[in-house]
Structures are given as structure tokens and as C-alpha cells.
C-alpha positions, 0 to 999 in steps of 0.5 A, a space after each residue: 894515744 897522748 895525754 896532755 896533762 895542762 895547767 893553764 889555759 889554751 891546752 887545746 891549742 897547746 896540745 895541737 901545736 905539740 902535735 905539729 912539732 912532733 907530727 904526732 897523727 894520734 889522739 891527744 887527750 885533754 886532762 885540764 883538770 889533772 883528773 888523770 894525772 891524780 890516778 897515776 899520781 903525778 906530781 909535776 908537769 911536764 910529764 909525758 904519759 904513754 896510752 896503747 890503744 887498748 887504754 894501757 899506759 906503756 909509760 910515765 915521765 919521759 921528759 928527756 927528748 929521747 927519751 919521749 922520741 924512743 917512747 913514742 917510737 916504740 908505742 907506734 912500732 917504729 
């Protein structure tokens, strides 16, 4: 699972259109408000966020490619 933390408008649209270009089959959650982002005290966007299925973050951050690329590789078991 995936949490989009946005500032602006159209995260929806934001979200989906970074799940194309990834091919990300996951869910995305929505943190419009940076409700989320208060509890894991972030303070800059972007920043990716990791979430098991379980709803345990595995990683903060991760804002180089490969390092986002090899996060995402070993949440899903690649």
C-alpha cells in the first residue's frame, strides 16, 4: 500500500497517474490534509511512504528513484 501525501489539488488524479507510470497494482491512500504525514512527522513533500499489508510502515522517504524502485521491490517480494 502507497500513501500519497499531497498538497494541492487533484491527488486523485495525481495518485492514478503515478500508479500508471510505476504500474503500481496497490492501493494508494489519500492523505489530502497531511493528517498522516503529522504522525510520522514529515516535513517536506515529496516523500514516499511504505505501508505492509498489515498497516506497518517499512519505509519514510525514498525520494531518489532507486531508492523508491528497490522499496517498492522489496514491499511486494521482488
Amino acid at each position: 500500500m502507497l500513501v500519497d501525501i499531497w498538497e494541492g489539488v487533484g491527488a486523485r488524479a495525481e495518485a492514478e497517474r503515478f500508479r500508471e507510470i510505476w504500474g503500481i497494482e496497490g492501493t494508494i491512500l489519500l492523505d489530502e490534509n497531511a493528517d498522516y504525514a503529522q504522525l510520522l512527522d514529515i516535513r517536506g513533500v515529496p516523500t514516499n511512504v511504505l505501508v505492509d499489508s498489515d498497516g506497518t510502515v517499512q519505509a519514510v522517504g525514498l525520494v531518489r528513484l532507486h531508492e523508491l524502485e528497490a522499496g517498492i521491490d522489496r514491499l511486494v517480494g521482488r
